[in-house]
Backbone as CSV, one residue per row, in Angstrom:
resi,resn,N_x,N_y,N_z,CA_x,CA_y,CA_z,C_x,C_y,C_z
1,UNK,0.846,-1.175,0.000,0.000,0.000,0.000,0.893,1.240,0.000
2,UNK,0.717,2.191,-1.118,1.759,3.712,-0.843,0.947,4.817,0.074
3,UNK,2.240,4.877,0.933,1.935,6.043,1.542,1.322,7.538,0.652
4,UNK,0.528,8.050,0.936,0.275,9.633,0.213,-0.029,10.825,1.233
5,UNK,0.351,10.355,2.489,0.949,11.431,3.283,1.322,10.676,4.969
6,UNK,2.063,11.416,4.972,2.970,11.678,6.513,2.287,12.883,7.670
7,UNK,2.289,12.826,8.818,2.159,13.740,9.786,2.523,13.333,10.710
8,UNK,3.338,13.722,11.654,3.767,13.808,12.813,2.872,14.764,14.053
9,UNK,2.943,13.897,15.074,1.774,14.890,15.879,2.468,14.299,17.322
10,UNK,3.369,15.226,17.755,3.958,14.772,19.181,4.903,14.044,18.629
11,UNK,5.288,12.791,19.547,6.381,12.109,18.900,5.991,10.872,18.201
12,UNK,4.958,10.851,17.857,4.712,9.768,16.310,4.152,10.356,15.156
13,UNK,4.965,9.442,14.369,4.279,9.710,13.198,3.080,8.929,12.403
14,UNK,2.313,9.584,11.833,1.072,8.646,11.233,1.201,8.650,9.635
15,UNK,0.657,7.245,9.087,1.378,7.157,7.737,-0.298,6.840,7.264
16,UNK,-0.786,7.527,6.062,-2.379,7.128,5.561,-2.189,7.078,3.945
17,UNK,-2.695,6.488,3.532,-2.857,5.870,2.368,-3.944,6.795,0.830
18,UNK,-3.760,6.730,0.120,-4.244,7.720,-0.870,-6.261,7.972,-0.197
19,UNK,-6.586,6.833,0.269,-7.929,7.317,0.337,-8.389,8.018,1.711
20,UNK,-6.779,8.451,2.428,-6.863,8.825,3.780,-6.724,8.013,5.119
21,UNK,-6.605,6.466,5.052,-7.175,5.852,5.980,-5.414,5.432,6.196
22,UNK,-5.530,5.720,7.777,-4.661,5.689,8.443,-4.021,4.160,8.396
23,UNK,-2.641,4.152,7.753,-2.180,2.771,7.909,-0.882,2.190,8.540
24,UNK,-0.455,3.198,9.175,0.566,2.874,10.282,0.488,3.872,10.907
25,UNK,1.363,4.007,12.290,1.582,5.207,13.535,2.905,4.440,13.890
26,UNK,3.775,5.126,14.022,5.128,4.516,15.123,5.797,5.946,15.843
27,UNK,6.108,5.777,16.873,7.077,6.130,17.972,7.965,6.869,16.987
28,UNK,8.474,8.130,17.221,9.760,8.497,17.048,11.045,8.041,17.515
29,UNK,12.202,7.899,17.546,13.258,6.821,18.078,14.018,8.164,18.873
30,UNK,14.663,8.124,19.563,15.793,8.971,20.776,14.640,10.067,20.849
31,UNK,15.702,11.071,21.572,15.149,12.499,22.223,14.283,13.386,21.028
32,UNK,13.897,13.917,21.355,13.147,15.161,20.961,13.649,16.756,21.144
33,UNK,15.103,16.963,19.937,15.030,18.296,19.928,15.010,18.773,18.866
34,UNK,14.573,20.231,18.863,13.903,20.873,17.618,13.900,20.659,16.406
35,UNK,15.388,20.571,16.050,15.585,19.681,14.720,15.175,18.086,14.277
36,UNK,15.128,17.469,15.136,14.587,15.937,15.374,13.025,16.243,14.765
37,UNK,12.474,14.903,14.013,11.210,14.603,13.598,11.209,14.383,12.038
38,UNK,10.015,14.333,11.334,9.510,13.659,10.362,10.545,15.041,9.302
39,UNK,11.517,13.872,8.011,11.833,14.907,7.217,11.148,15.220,6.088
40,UNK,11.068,13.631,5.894,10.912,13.648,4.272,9.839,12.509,3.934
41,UNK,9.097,12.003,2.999,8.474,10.848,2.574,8.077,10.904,1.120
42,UNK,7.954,9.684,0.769,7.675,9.156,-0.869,6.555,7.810,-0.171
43,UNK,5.943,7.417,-1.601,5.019,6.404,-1.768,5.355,5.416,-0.617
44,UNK,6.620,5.083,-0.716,7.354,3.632,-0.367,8.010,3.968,1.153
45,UNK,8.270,5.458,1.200,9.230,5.328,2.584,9.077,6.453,3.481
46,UNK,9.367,6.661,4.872,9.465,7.407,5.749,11.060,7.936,6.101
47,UNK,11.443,8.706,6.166,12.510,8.906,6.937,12.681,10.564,8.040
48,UNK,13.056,9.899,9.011,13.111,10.859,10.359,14.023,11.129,10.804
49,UNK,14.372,12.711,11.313,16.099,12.393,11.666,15.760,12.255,13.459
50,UNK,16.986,11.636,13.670,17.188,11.835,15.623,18.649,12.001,15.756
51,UNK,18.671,13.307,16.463,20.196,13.155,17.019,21.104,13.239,15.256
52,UNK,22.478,12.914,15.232,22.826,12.958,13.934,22.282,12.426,12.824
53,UNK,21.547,11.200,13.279,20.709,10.099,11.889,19.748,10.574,11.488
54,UNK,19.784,9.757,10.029,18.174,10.024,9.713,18.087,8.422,9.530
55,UNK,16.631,8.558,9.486,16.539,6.732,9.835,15.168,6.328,8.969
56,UNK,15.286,5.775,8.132,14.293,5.115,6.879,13.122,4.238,7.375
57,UNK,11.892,4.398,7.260,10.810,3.274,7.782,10.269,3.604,6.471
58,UNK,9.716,1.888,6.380,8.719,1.463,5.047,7.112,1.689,5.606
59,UNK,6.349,1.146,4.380,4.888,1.964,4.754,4.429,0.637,5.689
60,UNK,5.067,0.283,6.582,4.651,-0.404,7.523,4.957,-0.225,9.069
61,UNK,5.870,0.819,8.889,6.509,1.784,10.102,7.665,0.605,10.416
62,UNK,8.000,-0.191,9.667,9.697,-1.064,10.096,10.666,-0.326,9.544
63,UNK,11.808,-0.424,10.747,12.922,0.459,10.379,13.742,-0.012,9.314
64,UNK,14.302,0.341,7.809,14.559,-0.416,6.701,16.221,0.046,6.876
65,UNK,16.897,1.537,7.347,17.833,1.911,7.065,18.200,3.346,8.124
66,UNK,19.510,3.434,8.224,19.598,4.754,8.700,21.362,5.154,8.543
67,UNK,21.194,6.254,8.300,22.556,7.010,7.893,22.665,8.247,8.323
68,UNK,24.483,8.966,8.665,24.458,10.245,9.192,24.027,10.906,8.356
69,UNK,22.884,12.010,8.774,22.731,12.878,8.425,22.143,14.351,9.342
């Protein structure tokens, strides 16, 4: 199923599907500072930074990858 939007609300993020219907939620990973949270997303993927990483989840909220950034 592709993601067609992302929102973050506190420290999770919610992943919903073209007809709106919510199809994952997961936890943000480490602390919470300002720069930390939801960066970026496509059909297929999530990625969030924490701390130096950014860290890749598929549209199932499993963590697939993460690299400095």
């Amino acid at each position: 199923m592709a993601i067609a939007n992302a929102i973050q609300r506190d420290s999770y993020v919610y992943l919903y599907d073209e007809r709106g219907v919510q199809i994952c939620a997961f936890a943000l990973p480490g602390s919470r500072n300002p720069p930390d949270g939801l960066v970026s997303f496509t059909a297929n993927s999530v990625n969030v930074r924490s701390g130096a990483y950014i860290f890749t989840y598929n549209e199932q909220g499993i963590q697939t990858g993460s690299y400095p950034g």
